[in-house]
C-alpha positions as CSV (number, residue, x, y, z in Angstrom):
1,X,13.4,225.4,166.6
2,X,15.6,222.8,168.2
3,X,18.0,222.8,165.1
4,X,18.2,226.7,165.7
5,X,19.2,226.5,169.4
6,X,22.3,224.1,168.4
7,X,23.1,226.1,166.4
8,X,22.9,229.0,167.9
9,X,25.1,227.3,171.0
10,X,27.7,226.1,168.5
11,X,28.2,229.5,167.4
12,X,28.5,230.4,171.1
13,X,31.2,227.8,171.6
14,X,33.3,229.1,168.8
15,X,32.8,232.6,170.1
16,X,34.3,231.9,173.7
17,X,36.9,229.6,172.2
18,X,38.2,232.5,169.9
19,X,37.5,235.2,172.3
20,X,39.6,233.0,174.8
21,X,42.1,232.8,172.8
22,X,42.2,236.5,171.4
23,X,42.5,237.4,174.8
24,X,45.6,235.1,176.5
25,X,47.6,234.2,173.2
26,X,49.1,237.5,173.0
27,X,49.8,238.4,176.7
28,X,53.5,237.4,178.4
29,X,53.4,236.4,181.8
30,X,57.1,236.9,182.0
31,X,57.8,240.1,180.2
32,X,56.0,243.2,179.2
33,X,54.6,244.5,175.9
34,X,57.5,245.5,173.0
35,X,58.8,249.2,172.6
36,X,58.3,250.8,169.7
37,X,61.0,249.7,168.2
38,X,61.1,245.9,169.6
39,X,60.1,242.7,167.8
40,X,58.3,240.8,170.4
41,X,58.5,236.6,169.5
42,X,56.7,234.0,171.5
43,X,55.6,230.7,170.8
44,X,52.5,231.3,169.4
45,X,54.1,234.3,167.0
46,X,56.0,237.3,166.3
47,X,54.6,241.3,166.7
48,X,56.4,243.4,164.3
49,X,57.5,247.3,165.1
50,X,55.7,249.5,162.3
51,X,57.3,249.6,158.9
52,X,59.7,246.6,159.5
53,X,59.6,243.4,157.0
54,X,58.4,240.3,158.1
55,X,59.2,237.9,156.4
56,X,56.4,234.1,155.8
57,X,57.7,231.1,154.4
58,X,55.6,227.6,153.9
59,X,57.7,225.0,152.2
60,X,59.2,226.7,148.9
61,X,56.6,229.7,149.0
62,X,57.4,233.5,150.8
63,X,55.4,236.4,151.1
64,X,56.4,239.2,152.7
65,X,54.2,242.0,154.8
66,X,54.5,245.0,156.7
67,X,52.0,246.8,159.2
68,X,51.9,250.6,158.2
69,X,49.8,252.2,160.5
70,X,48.0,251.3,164.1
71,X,45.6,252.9,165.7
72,X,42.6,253.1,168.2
73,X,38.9,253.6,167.3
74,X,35.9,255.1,169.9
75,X,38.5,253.8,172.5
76,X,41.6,252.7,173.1
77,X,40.1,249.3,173.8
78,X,38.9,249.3,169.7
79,X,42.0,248.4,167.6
80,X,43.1,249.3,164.1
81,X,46.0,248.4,161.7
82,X,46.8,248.6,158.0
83,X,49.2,246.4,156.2
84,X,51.0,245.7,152.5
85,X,51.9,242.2,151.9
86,X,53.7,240.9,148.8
87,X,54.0,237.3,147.5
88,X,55.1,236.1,143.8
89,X,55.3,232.2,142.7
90,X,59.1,232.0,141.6
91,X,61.6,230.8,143.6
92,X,64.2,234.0,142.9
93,X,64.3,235.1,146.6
94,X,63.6,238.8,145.8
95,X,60.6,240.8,145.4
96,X,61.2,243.5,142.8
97,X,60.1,241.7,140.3
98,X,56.9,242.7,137.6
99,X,55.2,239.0,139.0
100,X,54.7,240.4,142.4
101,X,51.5,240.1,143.9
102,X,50.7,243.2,146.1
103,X,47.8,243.5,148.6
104,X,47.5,246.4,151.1
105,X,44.4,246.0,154.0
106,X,42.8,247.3,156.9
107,X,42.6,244.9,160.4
108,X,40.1,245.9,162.7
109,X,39.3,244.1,166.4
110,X,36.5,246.5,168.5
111,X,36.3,246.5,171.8
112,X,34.2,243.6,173.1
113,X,30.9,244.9,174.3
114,X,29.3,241.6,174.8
115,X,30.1,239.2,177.9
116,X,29.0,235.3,177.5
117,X,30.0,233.0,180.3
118,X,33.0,235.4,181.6
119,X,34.4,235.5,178.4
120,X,34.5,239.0,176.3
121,X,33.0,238.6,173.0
122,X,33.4,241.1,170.4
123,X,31.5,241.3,166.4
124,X,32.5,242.6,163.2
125,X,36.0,242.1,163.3
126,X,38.6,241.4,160.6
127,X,41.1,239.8,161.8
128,X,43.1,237.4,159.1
129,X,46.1,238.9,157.3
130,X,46.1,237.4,153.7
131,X,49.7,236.8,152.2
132,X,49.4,234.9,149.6
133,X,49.6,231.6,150.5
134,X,49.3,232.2,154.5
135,X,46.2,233.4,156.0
136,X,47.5,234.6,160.2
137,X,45.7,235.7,162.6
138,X,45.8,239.0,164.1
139,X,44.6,240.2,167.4
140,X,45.9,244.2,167.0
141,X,49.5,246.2,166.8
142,X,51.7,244.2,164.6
143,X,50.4,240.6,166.0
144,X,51.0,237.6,163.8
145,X,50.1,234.6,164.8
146,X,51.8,230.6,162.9
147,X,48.2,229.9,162.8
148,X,44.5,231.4,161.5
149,X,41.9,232.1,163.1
150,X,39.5,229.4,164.8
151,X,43.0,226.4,164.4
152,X,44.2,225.1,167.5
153,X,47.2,226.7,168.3
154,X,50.0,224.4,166.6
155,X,52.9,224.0,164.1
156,X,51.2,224.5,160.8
157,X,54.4,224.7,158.8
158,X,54.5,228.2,159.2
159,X,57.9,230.0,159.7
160,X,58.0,233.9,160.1
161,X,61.4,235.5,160.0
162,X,61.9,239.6,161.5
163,X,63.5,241.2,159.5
164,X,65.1,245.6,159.5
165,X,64.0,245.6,156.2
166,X,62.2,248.5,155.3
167,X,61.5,248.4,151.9
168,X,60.5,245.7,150.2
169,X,63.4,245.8,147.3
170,X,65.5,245.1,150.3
171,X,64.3,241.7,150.9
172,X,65.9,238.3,150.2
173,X,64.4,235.7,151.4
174,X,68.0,234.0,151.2
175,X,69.8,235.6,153.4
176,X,71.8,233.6,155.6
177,X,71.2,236.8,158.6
178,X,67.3,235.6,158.9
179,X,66.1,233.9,161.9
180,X,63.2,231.5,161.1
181,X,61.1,230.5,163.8
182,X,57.9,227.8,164.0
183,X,55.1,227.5,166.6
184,X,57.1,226.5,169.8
185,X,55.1,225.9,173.0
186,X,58.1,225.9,174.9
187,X,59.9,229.0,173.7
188,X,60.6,231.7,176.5
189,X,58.8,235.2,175.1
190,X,61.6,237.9,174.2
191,X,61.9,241.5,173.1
192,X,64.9,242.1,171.1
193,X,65.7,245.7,169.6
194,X,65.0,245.8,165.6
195,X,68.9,246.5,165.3
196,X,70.1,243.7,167.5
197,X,68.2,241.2,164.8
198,X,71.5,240.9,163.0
199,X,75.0,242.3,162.8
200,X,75.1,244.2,159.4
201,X,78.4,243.4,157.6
């Protein structure tokens, strides 16, 4: 019985760290939420408009993803997404290739309906984005995080670059126009416009 209890209080632990977490790591104190069409970056990740490329690089492997729909679920407080993401083992740069590895999911986060301590707890969510190598965390909208789920928020060697890609035949992971960034606890949160990203030739 005692055995249960601790572990029942462990569990509640994690819960309120996550749910903690879920609920501050994606809110800027100094700027509002991105437009549609807006790649939001903080220091503890990047939120991608829908249908644009981001690109996930750890060491010498990339994977690329894209969110390709959001919505809400009962209410506007449940949240929904769908993603493809695409990773392959060489080192060519491009993805067109037949050694491609393609995955396409659903990410779901409900509305919490359970309250522990002051912190909102919610169940049954799915919440990791699997890209091959990388597994991100996700708290809705296009919400990537340089860390998974349950980690301490931190430089994991994770790099995410937003891209205007579209498709993914487009993307080189190469490109010298690619902004990389890595968890940064001091980086200012930003909005920039998907076409200000880079200056096409």
């Amino acid at each position: 019985m005692r055995d249960s209890i601790r572990a029942f209080v462990l569990f509640l632990m994690i819960v309120i760290i996550i749910g903690g977490g879920m609920a501050t790591s994606n809110s800027g104190e100094d700027i509002g939420p991105p437009e549609t069409n807006e790649v939001h970056i903080g220091p503890n990740g990047i939120s991608m408009p829908l249908g644009k490329i981001l690109v996930v690089r750890k060491g010498t492997g990339y994977c690329a993803l894209k969110f390709t729909e959001f919505w809400t679920g009962e209410n506007k407080e449940d949240r929904h997404a769908r993603y493809e993401s695409y990773c392959h083992d060489d080192k060519s740069g491009g993805f067109s290739k037949n050694n491609v590895k393609f995955k396409k999911e659903e990410l779901y986060f409900p509305k919490a309906r359970w309250s522990i301590f002051g912190h909102p707890v919610a169940f049954g969510t799915k919440d990791e984005i699997y890209c091959g190598f990388a597994k991100l965390w996700w708290s809705g909208k296009g919400s990537v995080y340089f860390f998974e789920r349950g980690q301490p928020q931190g430089d994991y060697g994770i790099e995410l670059a937003p891209t205007k890609w579209t498709d993914i035949s487009q993307v080189n992971v190469f490109d010298p126009r690619l902004n990389w960034f890595r968890y940064d606890e001091n980086r200012k949160r930003v909005n920039i416009p998907v076409d200000k990203l880079w200056e096409d030739n």
